[in-house]
N, CA, C and O atoms as a MOPAC input file, in Angstrom:
PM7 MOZYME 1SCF
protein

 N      0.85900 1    -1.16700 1     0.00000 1
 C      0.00000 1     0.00000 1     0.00000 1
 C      0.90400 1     1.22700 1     0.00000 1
 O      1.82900 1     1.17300 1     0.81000 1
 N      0.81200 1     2.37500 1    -0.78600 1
 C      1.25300 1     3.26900 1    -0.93300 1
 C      0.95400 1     4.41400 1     0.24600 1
 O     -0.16600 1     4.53300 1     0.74300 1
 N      1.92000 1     5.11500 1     0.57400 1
 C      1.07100 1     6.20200 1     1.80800 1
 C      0.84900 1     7.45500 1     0.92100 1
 O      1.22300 1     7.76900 1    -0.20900 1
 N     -0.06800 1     8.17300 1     2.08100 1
 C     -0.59000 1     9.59500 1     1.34700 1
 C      0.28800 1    10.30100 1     1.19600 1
 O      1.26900 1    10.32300 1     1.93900 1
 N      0.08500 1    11.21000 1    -0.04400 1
 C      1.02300 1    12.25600 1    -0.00300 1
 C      0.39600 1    13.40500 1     0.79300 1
 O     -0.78700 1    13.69000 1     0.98000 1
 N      1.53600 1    13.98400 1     1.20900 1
 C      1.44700 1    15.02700 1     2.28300 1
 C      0.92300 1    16.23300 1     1.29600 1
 O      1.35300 1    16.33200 1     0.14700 1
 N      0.01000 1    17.08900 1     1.81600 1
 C      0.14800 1    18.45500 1     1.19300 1
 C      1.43200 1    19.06900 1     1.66300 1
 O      2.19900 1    18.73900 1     2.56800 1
 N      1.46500 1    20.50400 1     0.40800 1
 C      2.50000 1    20.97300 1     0.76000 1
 C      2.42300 1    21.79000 1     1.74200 1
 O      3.36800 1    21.59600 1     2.50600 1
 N      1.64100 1    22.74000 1     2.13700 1
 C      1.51300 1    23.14900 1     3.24700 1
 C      2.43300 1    22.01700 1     4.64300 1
 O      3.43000 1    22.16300 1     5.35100 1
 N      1.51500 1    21.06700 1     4.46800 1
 C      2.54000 1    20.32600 1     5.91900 1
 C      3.83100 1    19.98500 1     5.69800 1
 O      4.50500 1    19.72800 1     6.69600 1
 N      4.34000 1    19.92000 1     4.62800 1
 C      5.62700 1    19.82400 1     4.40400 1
 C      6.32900 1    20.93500 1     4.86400 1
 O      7.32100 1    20.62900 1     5.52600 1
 N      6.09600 1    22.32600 1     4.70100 1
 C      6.64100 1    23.70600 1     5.02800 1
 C      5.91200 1    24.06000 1     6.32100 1
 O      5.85500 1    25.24800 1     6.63900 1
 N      5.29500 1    23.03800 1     7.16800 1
 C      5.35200 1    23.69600 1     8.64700 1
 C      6.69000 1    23.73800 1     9.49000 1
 O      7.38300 1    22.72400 1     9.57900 1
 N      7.01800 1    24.83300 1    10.06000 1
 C      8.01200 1    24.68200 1    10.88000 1
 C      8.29600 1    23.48100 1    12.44600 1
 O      7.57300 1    23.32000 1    13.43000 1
 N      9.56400 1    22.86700 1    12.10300 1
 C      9.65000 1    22.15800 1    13.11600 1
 C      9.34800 1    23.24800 1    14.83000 1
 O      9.63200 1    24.39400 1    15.17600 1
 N      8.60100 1    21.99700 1    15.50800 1
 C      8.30600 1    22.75500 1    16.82600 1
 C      9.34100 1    23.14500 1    17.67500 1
 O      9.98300 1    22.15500 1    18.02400 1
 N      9.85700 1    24.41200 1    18.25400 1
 C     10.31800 1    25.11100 1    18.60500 1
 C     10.93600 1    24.39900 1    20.08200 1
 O     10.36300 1    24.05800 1    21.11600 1
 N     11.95500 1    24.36600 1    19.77600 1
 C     13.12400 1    23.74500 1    20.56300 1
 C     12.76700 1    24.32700 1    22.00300 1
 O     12.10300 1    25.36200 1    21.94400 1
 N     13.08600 1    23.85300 1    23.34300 1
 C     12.71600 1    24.03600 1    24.74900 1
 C     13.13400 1    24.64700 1    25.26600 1
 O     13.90400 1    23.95700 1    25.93400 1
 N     13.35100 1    26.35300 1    25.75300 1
 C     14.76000 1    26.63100 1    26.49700 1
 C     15.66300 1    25.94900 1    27.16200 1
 O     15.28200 1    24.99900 1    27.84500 1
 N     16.59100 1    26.17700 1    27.12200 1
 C     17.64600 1    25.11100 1    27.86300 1
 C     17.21100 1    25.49900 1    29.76900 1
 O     16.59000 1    26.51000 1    30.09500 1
 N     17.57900 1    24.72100 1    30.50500 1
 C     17.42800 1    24.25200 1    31.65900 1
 C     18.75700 1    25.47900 1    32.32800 1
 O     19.76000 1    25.51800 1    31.61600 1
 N     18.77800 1    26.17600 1    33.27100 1
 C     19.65800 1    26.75100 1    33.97700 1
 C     20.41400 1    26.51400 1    34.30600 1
 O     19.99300 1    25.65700 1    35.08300 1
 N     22.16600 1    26.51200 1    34.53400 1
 C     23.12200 1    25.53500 1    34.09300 1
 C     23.08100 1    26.02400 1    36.11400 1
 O     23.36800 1    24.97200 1    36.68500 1
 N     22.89500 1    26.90000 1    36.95600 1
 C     23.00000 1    26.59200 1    37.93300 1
 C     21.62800 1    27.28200 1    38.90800 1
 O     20.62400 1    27.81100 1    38.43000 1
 N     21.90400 1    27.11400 1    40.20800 1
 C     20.43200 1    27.66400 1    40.70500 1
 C     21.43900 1    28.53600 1    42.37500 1
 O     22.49100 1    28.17500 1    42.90300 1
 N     20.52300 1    29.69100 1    42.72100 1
 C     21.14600 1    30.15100 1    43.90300 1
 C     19.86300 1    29.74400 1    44.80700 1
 O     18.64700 1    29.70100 1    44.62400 1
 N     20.59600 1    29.51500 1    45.68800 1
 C     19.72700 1    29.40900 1    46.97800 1
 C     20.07800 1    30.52800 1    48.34200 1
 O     20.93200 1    30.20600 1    49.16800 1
 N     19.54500 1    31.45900 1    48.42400 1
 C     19.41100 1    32.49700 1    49.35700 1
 C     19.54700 1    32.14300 1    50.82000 1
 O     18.37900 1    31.80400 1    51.01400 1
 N     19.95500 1    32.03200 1    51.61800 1
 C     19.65300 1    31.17100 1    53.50200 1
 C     19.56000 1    32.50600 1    54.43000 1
 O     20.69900 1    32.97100 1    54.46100 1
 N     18.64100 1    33.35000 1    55.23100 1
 C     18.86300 1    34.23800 1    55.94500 1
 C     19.81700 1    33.84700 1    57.32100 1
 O     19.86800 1    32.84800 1    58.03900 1
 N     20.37300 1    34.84700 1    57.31100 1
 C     21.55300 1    34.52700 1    58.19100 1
 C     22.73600 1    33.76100 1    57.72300 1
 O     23.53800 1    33.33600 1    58.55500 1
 N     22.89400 1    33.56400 1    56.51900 1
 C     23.84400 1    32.81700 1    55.93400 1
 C     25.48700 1    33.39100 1    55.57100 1
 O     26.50900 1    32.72800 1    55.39500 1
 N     25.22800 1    35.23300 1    55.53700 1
 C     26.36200 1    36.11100 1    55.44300 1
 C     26.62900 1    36.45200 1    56.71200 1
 O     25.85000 1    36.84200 1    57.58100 1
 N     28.41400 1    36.18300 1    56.78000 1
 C     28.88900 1    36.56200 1    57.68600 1
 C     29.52400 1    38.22400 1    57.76500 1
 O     30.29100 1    38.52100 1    56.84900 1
 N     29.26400 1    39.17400 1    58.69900 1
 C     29.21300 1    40.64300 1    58.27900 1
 C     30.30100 1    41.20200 1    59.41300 1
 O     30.27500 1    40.65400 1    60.51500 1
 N     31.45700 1    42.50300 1    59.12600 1
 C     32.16600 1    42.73100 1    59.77700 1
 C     31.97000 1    44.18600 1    59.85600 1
 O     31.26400 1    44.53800 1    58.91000 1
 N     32.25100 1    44.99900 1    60.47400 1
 C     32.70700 1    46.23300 1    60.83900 1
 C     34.02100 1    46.24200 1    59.81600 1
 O     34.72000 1    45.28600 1    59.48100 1
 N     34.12700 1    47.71100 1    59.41300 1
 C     34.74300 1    48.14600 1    58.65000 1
 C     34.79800 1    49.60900 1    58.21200 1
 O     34.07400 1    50.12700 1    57.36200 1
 N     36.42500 1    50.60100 1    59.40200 1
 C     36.13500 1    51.90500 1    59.42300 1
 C     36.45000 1    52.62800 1    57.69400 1
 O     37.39800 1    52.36700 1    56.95400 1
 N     35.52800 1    53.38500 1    57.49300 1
 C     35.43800 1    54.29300 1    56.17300 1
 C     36.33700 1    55.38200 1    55.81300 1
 O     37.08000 1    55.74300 1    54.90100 1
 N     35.84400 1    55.79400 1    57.16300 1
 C     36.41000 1    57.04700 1    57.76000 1
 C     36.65900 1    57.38500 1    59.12100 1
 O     36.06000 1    56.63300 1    59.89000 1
 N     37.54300 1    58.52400 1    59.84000 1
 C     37.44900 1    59.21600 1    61.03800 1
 C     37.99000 1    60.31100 1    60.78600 1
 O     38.87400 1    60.63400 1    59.99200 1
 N     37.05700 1    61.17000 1    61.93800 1
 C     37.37300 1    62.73600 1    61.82600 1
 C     37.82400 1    62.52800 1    63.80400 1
 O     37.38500 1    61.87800 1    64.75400 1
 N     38.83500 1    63.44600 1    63.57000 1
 C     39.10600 1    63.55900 1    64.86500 1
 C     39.14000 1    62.70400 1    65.59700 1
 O     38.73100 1    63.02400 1    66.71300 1
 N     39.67500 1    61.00000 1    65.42300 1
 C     40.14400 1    59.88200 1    66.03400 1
 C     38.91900 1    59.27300 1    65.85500 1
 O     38.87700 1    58.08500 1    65.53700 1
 N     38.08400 1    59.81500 1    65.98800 1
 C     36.28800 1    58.81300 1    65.96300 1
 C     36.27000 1    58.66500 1    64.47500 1
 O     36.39300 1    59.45800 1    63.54100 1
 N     36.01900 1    57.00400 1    64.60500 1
 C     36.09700 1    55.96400 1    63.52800 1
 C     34.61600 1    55.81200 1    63.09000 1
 O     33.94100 1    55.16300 1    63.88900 1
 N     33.82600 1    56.37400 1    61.75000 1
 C     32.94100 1    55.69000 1    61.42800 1
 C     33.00800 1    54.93300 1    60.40600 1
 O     33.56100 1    55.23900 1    59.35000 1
 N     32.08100 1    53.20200 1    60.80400 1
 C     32.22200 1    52.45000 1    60.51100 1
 C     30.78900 1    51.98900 1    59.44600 1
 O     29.66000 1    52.47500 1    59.52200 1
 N     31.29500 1    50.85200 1    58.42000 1
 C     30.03900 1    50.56700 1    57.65900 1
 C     30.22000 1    48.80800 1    57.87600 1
 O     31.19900 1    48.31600 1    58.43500 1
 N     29.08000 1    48.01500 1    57.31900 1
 C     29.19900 1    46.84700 1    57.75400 1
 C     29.34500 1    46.47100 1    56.29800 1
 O     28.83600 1    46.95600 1    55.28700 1
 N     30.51500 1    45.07500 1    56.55000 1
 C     30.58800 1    44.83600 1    55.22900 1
 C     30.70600 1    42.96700 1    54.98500 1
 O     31.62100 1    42.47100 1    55.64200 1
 N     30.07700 1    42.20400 1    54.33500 1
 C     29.80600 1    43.10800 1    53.04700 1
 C     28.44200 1    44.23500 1    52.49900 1
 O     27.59800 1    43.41100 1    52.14500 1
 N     28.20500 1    44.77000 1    52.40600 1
 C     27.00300 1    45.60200 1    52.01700 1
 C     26.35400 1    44.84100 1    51.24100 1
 O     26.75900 1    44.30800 1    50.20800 1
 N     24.76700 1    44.74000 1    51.99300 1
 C     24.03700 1    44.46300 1    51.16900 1
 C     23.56100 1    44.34100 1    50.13800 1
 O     22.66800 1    45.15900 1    49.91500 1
 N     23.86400 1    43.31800 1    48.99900 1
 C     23.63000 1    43.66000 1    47.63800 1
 C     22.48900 1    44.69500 1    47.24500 1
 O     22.46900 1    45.72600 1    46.57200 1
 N     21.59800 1    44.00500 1    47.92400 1
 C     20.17300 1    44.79000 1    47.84400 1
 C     20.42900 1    46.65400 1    47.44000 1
 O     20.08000 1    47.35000 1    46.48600 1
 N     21.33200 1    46.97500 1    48.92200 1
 C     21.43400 1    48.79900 1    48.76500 1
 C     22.40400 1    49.14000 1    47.04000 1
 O     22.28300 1    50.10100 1    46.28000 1
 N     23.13600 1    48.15000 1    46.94900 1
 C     24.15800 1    47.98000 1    45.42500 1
 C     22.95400 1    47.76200 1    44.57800 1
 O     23.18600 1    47.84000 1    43.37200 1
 N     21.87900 1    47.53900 1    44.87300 1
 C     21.28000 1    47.44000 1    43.09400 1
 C     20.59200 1    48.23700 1    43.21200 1
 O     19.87500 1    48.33600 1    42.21600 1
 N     20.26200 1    49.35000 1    44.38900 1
 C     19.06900 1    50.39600 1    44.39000 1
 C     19.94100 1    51.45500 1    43.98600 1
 O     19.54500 1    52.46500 1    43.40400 1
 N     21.16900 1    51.21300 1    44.30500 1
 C     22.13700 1    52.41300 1    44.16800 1
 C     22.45100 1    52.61500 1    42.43000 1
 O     22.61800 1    53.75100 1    41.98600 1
 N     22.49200 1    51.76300 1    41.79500 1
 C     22.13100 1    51.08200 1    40.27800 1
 C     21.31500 1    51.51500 1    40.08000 1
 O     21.68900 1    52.51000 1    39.45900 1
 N     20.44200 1    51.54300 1    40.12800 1
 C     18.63000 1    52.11000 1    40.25500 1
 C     18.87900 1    53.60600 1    39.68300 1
 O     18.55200 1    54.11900 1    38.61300 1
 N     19.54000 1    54.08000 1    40.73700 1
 C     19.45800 1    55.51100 1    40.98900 1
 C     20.70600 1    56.80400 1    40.09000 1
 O     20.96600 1    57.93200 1    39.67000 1
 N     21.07400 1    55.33100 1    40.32700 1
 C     22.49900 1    55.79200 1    39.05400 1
 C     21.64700 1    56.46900 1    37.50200 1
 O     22.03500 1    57.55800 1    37.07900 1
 N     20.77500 1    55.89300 1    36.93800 1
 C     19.75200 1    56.24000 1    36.21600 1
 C     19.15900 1    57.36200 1    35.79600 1
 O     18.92900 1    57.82900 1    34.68000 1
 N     18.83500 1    57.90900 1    37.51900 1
 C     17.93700 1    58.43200 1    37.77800 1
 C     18.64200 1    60.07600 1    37.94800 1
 O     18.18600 1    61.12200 1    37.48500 1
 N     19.74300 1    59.90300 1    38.67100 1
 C     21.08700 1    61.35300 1    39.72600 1
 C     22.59700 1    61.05200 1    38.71200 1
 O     23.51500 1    61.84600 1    38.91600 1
 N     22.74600 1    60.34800 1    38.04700 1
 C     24.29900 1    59.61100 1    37.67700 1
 C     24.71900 1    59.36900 1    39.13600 1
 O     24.16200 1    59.61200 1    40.20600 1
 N     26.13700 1    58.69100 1    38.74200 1
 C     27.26900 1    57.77800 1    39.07300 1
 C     27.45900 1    58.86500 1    40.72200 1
 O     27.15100 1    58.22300 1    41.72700 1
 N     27.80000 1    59.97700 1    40.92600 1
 C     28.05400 1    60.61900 1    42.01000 1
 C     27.40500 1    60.45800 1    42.75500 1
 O     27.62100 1    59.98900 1    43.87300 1
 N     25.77600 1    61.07000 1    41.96600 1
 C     24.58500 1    61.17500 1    43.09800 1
 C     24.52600 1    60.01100 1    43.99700 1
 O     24.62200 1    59.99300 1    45.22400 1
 N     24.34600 1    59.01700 1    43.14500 1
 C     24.13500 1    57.45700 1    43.35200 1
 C     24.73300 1    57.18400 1    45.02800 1
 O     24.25500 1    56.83100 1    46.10600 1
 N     26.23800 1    57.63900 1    44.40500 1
 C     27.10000 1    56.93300 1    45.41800 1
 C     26.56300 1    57.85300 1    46.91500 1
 O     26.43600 1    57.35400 1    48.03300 1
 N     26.31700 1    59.26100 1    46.54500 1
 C     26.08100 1    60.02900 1    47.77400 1
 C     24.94100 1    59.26800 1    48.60200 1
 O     24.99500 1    58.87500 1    49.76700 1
 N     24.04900 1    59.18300 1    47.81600 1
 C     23.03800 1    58.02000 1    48.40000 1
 C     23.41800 1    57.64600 1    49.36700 1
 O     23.39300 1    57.90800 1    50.57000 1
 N     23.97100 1    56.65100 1    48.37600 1
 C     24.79500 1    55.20500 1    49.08200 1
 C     25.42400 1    55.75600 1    50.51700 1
 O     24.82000 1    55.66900 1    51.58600 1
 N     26.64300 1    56.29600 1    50.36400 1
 C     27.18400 1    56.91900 1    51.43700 1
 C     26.28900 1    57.20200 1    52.87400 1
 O     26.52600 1    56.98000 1    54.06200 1
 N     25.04500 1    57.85700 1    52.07900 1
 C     24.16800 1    58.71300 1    53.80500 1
 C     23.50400 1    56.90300 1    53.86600 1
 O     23.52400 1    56.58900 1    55.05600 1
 N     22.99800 1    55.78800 1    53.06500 1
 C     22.48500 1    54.66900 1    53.64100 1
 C     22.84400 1    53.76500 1    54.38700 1
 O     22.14500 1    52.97000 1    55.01500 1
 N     24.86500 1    53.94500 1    54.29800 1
 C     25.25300 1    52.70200 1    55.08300 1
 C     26.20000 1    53.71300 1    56.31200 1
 O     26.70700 1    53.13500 1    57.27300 1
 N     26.36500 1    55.37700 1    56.12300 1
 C     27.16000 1    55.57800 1    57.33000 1
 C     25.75300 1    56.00400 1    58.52200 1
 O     25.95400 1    56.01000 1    59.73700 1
 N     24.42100 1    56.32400 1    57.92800 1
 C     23.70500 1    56.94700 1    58.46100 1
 C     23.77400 1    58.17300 1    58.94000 1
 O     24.97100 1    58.42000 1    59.08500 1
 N     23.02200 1    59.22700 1    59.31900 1
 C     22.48600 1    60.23300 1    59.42100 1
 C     23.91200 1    61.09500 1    60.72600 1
 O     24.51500 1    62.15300 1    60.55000 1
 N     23.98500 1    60.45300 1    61.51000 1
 C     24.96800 1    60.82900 1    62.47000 1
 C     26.15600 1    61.16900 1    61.51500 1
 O     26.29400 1    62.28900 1    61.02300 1
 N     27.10500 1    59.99900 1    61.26000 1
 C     28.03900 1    60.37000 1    60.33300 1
 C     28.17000 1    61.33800 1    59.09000 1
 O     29.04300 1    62.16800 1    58.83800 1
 N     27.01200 1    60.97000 1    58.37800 1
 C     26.83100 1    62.05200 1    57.03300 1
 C     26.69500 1    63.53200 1    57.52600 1
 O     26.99500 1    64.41700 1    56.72500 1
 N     26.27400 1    63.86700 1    58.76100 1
 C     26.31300 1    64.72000 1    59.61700 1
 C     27.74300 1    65.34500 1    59.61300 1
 O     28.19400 1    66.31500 1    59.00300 1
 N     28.16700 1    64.68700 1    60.27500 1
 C     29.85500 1    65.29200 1    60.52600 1
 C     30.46600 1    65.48000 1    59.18700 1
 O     30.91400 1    66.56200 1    58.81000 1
 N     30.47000 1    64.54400 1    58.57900 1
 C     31.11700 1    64.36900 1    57.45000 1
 C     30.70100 1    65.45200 1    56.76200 1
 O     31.71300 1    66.15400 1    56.75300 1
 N     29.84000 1    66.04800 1    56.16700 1
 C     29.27900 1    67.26100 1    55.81500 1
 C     29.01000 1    68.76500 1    56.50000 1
 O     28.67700 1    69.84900 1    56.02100 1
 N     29.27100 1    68.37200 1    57.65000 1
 C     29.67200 1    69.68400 1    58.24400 1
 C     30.74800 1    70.31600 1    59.17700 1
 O     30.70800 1    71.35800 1    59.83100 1
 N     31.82900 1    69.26900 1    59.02600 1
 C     33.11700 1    69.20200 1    59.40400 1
 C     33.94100 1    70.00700 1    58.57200 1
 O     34.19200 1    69.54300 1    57.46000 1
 N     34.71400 1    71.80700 1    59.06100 1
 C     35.25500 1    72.81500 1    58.40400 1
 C     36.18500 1    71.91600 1    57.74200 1
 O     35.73100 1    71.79000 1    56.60500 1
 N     37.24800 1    71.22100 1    57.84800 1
 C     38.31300 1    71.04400 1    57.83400 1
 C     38.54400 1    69.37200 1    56.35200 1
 O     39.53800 1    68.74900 1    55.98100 1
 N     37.11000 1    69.28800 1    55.99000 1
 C     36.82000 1    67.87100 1    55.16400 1
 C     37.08200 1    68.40600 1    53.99500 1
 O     36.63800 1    69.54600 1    53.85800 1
 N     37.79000 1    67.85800 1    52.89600 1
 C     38.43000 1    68.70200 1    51.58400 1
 C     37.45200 1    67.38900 1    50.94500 1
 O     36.80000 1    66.50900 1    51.50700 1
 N     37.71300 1    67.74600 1    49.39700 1
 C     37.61500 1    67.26200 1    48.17000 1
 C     38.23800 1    66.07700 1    48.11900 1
 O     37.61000 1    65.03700 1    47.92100 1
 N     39.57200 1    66.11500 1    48.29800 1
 C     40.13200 1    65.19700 1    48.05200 1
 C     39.89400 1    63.46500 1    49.34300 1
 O     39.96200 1    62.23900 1    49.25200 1
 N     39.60600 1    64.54400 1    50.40400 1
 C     38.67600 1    63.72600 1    51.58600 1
 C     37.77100 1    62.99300 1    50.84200 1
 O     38.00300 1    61.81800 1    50.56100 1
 N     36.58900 1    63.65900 1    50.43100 1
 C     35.93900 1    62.87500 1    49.78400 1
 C     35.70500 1    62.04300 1    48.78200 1
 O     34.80600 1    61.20300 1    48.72700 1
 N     37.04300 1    62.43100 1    47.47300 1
 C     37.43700 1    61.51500 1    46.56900 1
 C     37.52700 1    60.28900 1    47.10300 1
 O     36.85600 1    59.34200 1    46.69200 1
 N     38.50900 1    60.20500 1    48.22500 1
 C     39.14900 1    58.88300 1    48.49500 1
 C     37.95500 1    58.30800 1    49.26800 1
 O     37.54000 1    57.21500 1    48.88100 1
 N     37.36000 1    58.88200 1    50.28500 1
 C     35.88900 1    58.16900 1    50.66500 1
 C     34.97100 1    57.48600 1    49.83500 1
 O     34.52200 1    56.40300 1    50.21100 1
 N     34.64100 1    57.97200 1    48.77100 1
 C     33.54200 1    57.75400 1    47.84400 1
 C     34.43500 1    56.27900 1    47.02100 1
 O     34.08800 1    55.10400 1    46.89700 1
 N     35.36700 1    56.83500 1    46.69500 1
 C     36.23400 1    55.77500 1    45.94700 1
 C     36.51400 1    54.50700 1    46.86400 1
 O     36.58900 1    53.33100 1    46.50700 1
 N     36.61800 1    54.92700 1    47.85400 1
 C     36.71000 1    53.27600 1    48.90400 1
 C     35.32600 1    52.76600 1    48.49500 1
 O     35.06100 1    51.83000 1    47.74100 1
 N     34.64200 1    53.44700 1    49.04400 1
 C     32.40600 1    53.41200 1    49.23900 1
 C     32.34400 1    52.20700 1    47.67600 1
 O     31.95000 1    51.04100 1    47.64400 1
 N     32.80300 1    52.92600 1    46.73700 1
 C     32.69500 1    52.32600 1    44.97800 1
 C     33.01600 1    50.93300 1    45.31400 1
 O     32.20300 1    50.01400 1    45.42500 1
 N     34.50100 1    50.86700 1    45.48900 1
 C     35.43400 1    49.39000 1    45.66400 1
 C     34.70700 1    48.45500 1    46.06100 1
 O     34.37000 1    47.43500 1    45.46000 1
 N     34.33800 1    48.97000 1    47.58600 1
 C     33.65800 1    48.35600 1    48.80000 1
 C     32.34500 1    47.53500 1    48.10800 1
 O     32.12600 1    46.32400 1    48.13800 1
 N     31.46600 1    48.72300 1    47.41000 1
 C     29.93400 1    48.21100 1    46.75400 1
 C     30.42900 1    47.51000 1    45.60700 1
 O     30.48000 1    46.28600 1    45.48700 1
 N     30.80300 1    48.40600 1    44.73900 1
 C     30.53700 1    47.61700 1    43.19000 1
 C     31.91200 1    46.87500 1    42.82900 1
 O     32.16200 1    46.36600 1    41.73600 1
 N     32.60000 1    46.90000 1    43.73800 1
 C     34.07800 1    46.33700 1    43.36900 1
 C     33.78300 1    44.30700 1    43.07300 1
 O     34.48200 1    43.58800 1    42.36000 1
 N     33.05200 1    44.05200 1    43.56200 1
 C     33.10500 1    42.44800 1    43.85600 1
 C     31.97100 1    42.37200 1    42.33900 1
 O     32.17600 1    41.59500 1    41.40700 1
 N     30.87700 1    43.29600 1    42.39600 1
 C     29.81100 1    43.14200 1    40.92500 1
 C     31.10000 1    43.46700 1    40.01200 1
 O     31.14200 1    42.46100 1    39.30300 1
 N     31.85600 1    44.04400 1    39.73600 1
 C     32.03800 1    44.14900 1    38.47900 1
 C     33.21500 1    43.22000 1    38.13800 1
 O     33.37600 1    42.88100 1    36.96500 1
 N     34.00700 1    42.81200 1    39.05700 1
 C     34.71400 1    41.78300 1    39.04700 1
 C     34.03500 1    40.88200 1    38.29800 1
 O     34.09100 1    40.60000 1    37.10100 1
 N     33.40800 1    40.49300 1    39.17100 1
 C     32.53600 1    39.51400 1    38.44700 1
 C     31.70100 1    39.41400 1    37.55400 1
 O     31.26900 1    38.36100 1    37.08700 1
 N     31.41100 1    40.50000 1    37.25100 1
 C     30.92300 1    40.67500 1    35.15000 1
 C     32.32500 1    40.42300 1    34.91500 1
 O     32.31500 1    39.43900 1    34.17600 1
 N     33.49800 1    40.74700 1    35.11800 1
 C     34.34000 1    41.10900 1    33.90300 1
 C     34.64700 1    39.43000 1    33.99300 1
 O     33.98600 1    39.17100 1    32.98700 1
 N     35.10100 1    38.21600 1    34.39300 1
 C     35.69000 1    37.32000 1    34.43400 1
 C     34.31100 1    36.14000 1    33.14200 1
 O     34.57800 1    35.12700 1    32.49500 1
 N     33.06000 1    36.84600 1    33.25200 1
 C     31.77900 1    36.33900 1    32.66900 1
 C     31.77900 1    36.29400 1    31.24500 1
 O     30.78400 1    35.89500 1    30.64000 1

C-alpha cells in the first residue's frame, strides 16, 4: 500500500520550537547565611565611622537604580548617607576642615567596597 502524499503546506510547517535550555546553575538564598564585619570608612578627629561589610547587595542594586535616575556621584552620595547613616553624614558634611580630596578617596573606597566584587565579576563572565 502506498502512503498519502502530504500536502505541501505540511511539508513547510516549521519544526516545533526547541525548549529553552534548563539553567546551568540555581542560587539558593539562607537568611543569616552572610557573615558581616565592621569596617572603618572614615574618622574625623580619632572617631572611627564604621560601615558593615559586606554591604548588602540589595542597597548595590538600588544604588544602580538611581544611578539612572542622579548619575554615578549622586548614586554613590546616596549610598554613602544609607550605610554611614544620618549621624556620620552629619559630621562628614559639616566638618570645616573635610576637603575634596577627603571625599574623593571616601567615595572611591564606598565604589570598591559596593561595586568592586559586581564588576569583578561581570568582567571574568
Amino acid at each position: 500500500m502506498v502512503a498519502p502524499r502530504k500536502a505541501p503546506m505540511d511539508r513547510l510547517k516549521p519544526a516545533a520550537a526547541a525548549a529553552p535550555p534548563e539553567p546551568s546553575s540555581f542560587v539558593e538564598i539562607v537568611s543569616g547565611g552572610v557573615e558581616r564585619t565592621e569596617e572603618t570608612l572614615f574618622a574625623i578627629d580619632g572617631v572611627r565611622f564604621n560601615i558593615t561589610v559586606p554591604v548588602q547587595a540589595g542597597l548595590t542594586l538600588q544604588a544602580i537604580d538611581k544611578m539612572t535616575e542622579v548619575g554615578e556621584s549622586g548614586a554613590m552620595m546616596w549610598l554613602l548617607r544609607q550605610l554611614i547613616g544620618a549621624h556620620a553624614y552629619t559630621a562628614l558634611s559639616t566638618h570645616p576642615d573635610v576637603t575634596a580630596e577627603h571625599l574623593v578617596v571616601i567615595l572611591a573606597r564606598l565604589q570598591e567596597i559596593t561595586m568592586g566584587e559586581l564588576e569583578d565579576a561581570q568582567g571574568k563572565g
